[in-house]
C-alpha atoms as a printed R data frame, in Angstrom:
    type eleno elety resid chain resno       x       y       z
1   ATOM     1    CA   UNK     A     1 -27.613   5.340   4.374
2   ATOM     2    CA   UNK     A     2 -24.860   5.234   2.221
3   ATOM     3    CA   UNK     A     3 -21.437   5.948   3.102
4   ATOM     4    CA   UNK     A     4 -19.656   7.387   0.253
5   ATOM     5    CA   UNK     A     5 -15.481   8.623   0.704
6   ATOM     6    CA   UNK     A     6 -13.372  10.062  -2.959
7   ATOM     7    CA   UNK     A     7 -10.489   8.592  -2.928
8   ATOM     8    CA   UNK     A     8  -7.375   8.843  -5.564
9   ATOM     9    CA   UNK     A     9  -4.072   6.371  -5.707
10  ATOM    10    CA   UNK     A    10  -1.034   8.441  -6.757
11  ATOM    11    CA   UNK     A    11   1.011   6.374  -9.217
12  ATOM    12    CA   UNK     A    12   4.377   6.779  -8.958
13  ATOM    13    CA   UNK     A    13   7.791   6.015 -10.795
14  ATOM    14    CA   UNK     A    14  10.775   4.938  -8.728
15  ATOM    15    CA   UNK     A    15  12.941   8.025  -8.252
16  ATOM    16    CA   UNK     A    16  16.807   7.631  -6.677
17  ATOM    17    CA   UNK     A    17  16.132  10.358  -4.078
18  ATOM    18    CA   UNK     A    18  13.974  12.330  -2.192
19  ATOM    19    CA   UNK     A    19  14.003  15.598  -3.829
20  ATOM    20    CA   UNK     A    20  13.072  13.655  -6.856
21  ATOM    21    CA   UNK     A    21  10.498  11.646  -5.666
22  ATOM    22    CA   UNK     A    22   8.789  15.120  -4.025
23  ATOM    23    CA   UNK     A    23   8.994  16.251  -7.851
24  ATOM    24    CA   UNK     A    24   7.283  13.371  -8.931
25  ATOM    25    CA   UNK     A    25   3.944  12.946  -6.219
26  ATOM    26    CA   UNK     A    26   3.390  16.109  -5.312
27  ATOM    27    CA   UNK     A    27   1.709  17.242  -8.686
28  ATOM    28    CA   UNK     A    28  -0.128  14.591  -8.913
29  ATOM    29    CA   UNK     A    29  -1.087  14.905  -4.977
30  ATOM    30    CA   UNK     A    30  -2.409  18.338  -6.178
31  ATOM    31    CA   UNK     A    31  -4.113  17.056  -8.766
32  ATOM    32    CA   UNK     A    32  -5.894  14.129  -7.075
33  ATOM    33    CA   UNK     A    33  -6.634  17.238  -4.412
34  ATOM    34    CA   UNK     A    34  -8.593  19.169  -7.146
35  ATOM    35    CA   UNK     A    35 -10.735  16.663  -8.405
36  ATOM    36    CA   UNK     A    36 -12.278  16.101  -5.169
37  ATOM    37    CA   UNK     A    37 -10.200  13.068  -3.377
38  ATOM    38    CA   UNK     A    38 -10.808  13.367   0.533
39  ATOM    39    CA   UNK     A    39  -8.056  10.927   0.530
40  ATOM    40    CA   UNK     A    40  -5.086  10.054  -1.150
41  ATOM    41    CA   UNK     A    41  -2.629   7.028  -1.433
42  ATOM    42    CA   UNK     A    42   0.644   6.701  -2.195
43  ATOM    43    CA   UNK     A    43   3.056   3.591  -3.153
44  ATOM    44    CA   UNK     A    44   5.261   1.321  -1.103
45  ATOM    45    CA   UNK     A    45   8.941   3.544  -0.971
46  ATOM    46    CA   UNK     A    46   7.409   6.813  -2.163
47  ATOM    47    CA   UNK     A    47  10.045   8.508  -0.672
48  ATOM    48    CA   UNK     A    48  12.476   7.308  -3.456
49  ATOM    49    CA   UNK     A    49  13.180   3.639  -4.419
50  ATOM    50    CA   UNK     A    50  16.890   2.029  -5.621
51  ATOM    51    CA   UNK     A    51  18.352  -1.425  -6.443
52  ATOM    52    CA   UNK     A    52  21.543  -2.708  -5.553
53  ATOM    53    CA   UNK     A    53  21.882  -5.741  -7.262
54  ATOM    54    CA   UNK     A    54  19.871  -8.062  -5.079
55  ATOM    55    CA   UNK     A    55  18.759  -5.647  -1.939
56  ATOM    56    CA   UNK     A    56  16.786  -2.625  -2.236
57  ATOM    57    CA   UNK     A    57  18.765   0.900  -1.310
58  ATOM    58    CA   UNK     A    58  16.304   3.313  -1.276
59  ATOM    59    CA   UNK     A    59  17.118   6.991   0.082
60  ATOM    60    CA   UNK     A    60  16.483   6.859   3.676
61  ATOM    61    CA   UNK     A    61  16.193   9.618   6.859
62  ATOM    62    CA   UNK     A    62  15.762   9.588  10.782
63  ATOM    63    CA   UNK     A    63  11.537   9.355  10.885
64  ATOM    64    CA   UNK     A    64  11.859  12.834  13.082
65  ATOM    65    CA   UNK     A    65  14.457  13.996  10.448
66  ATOM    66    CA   UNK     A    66  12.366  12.752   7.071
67  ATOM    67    CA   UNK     A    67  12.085  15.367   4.230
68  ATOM    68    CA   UNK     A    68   9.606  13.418   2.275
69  ATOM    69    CA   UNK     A    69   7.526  12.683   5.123
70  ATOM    70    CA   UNK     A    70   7.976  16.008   6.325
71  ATOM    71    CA   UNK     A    71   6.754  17.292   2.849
72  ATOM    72    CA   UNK     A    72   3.389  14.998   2.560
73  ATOM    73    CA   UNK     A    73   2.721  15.907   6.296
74  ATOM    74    CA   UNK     A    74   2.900  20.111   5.230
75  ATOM    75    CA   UNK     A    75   0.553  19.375   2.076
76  ATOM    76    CA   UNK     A    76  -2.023  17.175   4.060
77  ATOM    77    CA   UNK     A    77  -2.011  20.417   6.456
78  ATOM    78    CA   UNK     A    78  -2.496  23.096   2.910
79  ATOM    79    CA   UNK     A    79  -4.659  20.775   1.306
80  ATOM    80    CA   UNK     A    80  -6.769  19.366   4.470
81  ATOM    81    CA   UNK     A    81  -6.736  15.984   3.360
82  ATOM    82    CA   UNK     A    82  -5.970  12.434   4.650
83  ATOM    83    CA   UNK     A    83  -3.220  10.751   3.185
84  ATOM    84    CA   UNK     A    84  -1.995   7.404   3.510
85  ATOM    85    CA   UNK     A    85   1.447   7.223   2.589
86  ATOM    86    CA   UNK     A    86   2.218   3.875   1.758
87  ATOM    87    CA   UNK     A    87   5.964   3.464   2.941
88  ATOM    88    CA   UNK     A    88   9.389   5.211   2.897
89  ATOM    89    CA   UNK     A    89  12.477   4.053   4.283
90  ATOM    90    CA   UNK     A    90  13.199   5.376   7.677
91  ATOM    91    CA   UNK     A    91  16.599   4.722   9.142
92  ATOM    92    CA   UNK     A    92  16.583   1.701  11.738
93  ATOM    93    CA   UNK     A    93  19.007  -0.429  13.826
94  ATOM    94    CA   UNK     A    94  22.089  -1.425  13.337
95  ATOM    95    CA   UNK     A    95  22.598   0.530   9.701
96  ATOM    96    CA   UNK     A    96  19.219  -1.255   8.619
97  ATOM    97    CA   UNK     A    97  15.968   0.569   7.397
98  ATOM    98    CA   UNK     A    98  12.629   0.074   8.186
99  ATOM    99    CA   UNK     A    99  10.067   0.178   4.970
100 ATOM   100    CA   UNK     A   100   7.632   1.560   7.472
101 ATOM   101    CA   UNK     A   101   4.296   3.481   6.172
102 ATOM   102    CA   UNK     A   102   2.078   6.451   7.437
103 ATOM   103    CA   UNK     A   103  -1.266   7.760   8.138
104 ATOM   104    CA   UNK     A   104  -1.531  11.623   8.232
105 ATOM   105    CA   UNK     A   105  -4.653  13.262   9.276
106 ATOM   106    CA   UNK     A   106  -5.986  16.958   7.466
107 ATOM   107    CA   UNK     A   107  -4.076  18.653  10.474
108 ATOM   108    CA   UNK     A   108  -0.222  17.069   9.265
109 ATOM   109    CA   UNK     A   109  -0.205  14.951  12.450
110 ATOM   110    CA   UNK     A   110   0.930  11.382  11.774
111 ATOM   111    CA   UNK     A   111  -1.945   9.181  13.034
112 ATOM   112    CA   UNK     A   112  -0.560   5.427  12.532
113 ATOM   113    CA   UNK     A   113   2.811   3.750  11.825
114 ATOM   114    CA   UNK     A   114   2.826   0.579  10.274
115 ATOM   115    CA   UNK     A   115   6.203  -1.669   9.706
116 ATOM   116    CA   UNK     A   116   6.275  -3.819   6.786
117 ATOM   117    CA   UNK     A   117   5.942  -7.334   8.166
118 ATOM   118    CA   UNK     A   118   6.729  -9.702   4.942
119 ATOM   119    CA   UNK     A   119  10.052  -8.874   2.923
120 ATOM   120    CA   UNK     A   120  10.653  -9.765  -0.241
121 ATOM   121    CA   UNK     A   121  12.986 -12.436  -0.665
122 ATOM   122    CA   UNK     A   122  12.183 -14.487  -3.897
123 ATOM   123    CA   UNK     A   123  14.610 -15.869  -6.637
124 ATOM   124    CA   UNK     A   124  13.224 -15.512  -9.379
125 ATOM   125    CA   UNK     A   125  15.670 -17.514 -11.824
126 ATOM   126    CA   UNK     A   126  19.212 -17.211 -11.218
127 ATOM   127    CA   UNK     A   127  20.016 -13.710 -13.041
128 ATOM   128    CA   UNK     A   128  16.715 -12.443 -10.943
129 ATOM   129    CA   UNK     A   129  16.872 -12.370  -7.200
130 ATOM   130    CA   UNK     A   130  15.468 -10.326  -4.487
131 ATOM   131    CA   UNK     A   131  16.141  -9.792  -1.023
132 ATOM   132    CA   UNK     A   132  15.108  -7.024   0.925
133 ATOM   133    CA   UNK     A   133  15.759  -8.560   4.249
134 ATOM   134    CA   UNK     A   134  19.801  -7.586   3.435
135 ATOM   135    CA   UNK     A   135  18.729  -3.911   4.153
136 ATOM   136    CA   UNK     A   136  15.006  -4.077   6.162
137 ATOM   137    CA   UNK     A   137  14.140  -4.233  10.074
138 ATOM   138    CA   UNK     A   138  10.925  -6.560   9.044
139 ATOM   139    CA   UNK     A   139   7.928  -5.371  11.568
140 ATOM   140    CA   UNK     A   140   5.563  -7.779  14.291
141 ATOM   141    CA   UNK     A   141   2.451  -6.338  13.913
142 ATOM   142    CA   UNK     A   142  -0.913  -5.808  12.324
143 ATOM   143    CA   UNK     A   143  -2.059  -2.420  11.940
144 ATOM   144    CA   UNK     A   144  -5.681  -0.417  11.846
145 ATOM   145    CA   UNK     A   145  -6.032   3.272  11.278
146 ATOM   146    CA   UNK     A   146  -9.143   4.016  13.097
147 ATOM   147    CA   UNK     A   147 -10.255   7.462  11.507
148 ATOM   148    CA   UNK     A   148 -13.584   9.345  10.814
149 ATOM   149    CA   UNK     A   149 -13.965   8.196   7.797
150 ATOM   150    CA   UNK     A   150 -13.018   4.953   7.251
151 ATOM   151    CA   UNK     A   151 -11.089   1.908   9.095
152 ATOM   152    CA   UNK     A   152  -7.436   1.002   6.610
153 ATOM   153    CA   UNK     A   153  -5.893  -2.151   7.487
154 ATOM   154    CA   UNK     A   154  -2.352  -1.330   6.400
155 ATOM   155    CA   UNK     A   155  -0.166  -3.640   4.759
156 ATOM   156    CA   UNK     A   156   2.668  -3.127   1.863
157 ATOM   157    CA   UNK     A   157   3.817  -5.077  -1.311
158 ATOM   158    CA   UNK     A   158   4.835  -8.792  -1.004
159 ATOM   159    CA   UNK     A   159   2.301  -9.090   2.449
160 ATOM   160    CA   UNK     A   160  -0.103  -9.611  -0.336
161 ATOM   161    CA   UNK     A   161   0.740 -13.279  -0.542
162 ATOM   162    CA   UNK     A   162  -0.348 -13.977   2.851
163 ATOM   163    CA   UNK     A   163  -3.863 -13.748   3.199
164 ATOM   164    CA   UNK     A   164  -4.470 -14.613   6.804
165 ATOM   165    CA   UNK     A   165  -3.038 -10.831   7.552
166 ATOM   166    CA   UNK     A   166  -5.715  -9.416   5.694
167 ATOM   167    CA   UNK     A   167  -8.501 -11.943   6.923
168 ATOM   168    CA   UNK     A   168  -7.009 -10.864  10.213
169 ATOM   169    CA   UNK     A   169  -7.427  -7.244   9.363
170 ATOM   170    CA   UNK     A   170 -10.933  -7.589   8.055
171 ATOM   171    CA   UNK     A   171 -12.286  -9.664  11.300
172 ATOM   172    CA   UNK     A   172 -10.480  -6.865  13.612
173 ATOM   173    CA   UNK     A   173 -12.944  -4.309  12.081
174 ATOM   174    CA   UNK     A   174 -11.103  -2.784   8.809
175 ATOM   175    CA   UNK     A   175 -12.955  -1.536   6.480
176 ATOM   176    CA   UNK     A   176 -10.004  -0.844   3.526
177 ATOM   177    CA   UNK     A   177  -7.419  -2.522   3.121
178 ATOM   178    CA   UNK     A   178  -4.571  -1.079   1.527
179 ATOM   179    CA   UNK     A   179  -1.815  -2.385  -0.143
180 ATOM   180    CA   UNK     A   180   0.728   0.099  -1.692
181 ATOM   181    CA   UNK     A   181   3.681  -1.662  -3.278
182 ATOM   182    CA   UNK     A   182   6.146  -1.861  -5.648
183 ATOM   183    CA   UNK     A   183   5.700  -5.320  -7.221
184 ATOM   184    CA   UNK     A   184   7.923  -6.407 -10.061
185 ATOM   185    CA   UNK     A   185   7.115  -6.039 -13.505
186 ATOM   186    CA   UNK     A   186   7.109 -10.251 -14.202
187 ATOM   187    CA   UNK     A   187   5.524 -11.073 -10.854
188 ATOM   188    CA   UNK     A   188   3.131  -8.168 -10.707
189 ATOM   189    CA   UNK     A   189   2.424  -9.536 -14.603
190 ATOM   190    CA   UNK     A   190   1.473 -12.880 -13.746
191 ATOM   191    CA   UNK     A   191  -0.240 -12.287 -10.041
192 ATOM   192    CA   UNK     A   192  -0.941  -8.437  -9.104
193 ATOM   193    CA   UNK     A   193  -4.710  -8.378 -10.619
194 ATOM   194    CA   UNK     A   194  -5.226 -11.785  -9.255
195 ATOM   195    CA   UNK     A   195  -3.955 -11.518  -5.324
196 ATOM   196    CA   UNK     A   196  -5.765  -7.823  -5.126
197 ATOM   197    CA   UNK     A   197  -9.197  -9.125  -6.167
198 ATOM   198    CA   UNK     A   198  -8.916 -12.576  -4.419
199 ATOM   199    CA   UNK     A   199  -8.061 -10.406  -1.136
200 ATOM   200    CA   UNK     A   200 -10.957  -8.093  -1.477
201 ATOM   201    CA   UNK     A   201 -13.322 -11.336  -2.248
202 ATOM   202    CA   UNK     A   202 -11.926 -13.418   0.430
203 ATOM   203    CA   UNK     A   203 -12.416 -10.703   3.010
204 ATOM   204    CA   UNK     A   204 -15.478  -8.850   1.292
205 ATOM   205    CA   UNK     A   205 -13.563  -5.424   1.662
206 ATOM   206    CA   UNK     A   206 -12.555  -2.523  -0.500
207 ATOM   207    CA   UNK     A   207  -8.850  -3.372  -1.692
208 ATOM   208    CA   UNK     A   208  -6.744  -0.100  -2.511
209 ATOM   209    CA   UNK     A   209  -3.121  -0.697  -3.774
210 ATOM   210    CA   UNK     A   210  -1.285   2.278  -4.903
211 ATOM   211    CA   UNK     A   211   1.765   0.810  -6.811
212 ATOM   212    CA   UNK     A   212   5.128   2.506  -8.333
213 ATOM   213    CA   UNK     A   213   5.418   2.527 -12.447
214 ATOM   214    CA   UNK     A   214   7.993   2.074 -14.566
215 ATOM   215    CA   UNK     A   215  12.417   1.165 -14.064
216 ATOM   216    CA   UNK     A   216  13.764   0.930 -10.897
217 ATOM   217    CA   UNK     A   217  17.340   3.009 -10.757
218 ATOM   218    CA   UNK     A   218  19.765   0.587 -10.047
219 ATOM   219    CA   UNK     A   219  18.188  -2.322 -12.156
220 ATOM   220    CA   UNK     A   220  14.901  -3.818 -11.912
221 ATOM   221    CA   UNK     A   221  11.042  -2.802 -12.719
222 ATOM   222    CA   UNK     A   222   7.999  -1.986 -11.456
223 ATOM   223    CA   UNK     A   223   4.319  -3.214 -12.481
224 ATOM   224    CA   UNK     A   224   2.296  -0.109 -12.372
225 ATOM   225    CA   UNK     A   225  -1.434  -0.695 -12.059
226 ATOM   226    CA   UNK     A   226  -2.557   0.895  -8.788
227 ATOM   227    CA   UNK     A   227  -5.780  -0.615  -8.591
228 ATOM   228    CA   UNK     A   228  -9.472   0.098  -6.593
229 ATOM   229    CA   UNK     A   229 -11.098  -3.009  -6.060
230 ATOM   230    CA   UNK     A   230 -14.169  -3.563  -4.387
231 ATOM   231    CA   UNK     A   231 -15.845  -5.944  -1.929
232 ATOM   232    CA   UNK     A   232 -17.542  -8.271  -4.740
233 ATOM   233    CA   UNK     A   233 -13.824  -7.789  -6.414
234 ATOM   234    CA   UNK     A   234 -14.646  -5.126  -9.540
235 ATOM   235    CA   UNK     A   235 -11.681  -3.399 -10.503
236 ATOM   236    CA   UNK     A   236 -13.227   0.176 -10.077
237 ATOM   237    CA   UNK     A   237 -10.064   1.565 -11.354
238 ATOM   238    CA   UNK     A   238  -7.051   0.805 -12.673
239 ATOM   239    CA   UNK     A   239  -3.870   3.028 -13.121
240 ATOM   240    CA   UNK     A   240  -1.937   1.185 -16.449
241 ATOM   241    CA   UNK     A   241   1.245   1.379 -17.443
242 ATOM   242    CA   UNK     A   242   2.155   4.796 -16.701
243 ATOM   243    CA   UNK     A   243   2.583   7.702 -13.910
244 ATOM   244    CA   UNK     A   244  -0.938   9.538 -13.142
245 ATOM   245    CA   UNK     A   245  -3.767   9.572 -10.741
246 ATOM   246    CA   UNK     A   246  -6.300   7.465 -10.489
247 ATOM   247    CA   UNK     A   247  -9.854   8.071  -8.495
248 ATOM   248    CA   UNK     A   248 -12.847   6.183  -6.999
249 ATOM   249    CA   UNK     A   249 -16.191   7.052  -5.237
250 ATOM   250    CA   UNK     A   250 -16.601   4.299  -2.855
251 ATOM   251    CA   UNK     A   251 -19.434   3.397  -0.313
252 ATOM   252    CA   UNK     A   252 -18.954   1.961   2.601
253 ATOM   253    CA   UNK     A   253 -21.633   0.612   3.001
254 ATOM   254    CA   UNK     A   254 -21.179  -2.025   0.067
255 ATOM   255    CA   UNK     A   255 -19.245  -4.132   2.959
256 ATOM   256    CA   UNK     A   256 -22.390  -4.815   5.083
257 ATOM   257    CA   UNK     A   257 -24.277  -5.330   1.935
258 ATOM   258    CA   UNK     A   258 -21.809  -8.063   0.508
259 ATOM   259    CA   UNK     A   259 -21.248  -9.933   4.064
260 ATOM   260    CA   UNK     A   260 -25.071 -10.402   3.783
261 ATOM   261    CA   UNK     A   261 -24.676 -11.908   0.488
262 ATOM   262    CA   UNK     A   262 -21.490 -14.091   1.587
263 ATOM   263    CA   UNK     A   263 -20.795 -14.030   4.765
264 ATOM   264    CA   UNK     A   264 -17.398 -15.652   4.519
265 ATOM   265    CA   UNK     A   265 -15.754 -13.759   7.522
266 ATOM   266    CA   UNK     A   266 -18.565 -15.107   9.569
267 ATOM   267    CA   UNK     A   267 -18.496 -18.338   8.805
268 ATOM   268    CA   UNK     A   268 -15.281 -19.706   9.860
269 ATOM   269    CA   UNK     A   269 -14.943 -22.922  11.375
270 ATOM   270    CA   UNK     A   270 -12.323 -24.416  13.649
271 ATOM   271    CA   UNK     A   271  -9.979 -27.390  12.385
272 ATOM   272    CA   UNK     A   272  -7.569 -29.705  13.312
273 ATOM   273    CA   UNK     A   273  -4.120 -29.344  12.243
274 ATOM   274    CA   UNK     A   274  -3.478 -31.391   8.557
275 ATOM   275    CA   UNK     A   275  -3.584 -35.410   9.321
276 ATOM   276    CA   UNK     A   276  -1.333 -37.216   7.320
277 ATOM   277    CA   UNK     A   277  -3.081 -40.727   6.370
């Protein structure tokens, strides 16, 4: 029987605070609501994103304490749907943050934490240099949201690269993986299509990256092009260049029929470490 869940990304442009950034995705959440999404996804720092020179500086708030979260939790409770809300910046240790990311269920209740595990430390050429580990509390672990209606692995931006997380995620039972991010506008130009379908090949699962749009405050840019991608790695769709929503009817139970086809996952074999000869 097929297992069919709406879904809608909610593209997003970098805002410098939360009041801001509430302007900007809630509009669009109500929008994605109306044309039928059960589910909705947000970007990496929807909360508000800023640069300072190399590090990232977004807004940030106690988790208990978090206006934005606070917000998206009240409209999953209006709106009864599930939202995945990619990341915002929730104060940490020692004056750090943590780009940590939520799943809230139809009743406002967060369901899942996940903590960014990859930061994004890349030079780029030497005018062009990243390093979010200046102001982020990296996370340890791999995360599932185990919910009604669907299992979402849940990873953000720049753990993209590393595909044995989402091979990981895929063998531990996920069923979407989901990648919201905020991926520069030269890398995201040269790898962001590529790395989404090669992750939803490799693991024959549904790939769902929300992504921010447009100039970061502070200096910098973001690729746009929240993308649906799924298990045989067809863009389903793609959001552009620009804020908006974009939508998806996906079914579920494309994953078992792909794994028949390849059967990748399965078919793992041990190794030795690499001999050198």
């Amino acid at each position: 029987m097929p297992r069919p869940l709406d879904i809608a990304c909610l593209q997003l442009r970098p805002m410098p605070d939360m009041d801001a950034a509430l302007d900007e995705a809630l509009p669009l959440a109500r929008e994605a609501v109306e044309g039928g999404a059960q589910m909705l996804f947000l970007p990496e720092y929807c909360g508000g994103l800023r640069s300072d020179g190399a590090a990232v500086a977004p807004p940030s708030a106690p988790e208990d304490a978090h206006p934005f979260l606070a917000a998206m939790q009240d409209f999953a409770r209006q709106s009864g749907v599930w939202i995945h809300l990619g990341s915002v910046a929730v104060d940490g240790p020692d004056g750090r943050i943590i780009n940590r990311g939520f799943m809230l269920s139809p009743e406002g209740a967060v369901t899942g934490r996940y903590d960014k595990i990859h930061l994004f430390d890349i030079q780029l050429s030497d005018g062009e240099v990243y390093r979010e580990s200046d102001r982020v509390d990296p996370g340890n672990c791999a995360v599932i949201h185990d919910m009604p209606l669907a299992r979402i692995g849940h990873t953000i931006c720049y753990d993209l690269r590393f595909a044995r997380l989402f091979r990981n995620l895929a063998q531990a039972g996920a069923e979407i993986l989901a990648c919201p991010a905020a991926f520069t506008a030269k890398t995201g130009a040269a790898h962001w299509h590529v790395l989404n379908r090669a992750r939803a090949i490799e693991t024959t699962r549904f790939v769902v990256s929300a992504a921010q749009v447009g100039p970061v405050p502070g200096g910098g840019a973001t690729y746009g092009h929240s993308l649906i991608v799924d298990p045989w790695g067809t863009v389903l769709a793609d959001g552009g260049e620009g804020p908006g929503v974009i939508a998806a009817q996906i079914d579920l139970d494309m994953i078992a029929q792909t794994v028949g086809r390849i059967p990748s996952l399965m078919n793992d074999a041990p190794f030795q470490r690499v001999q050198e000869n």
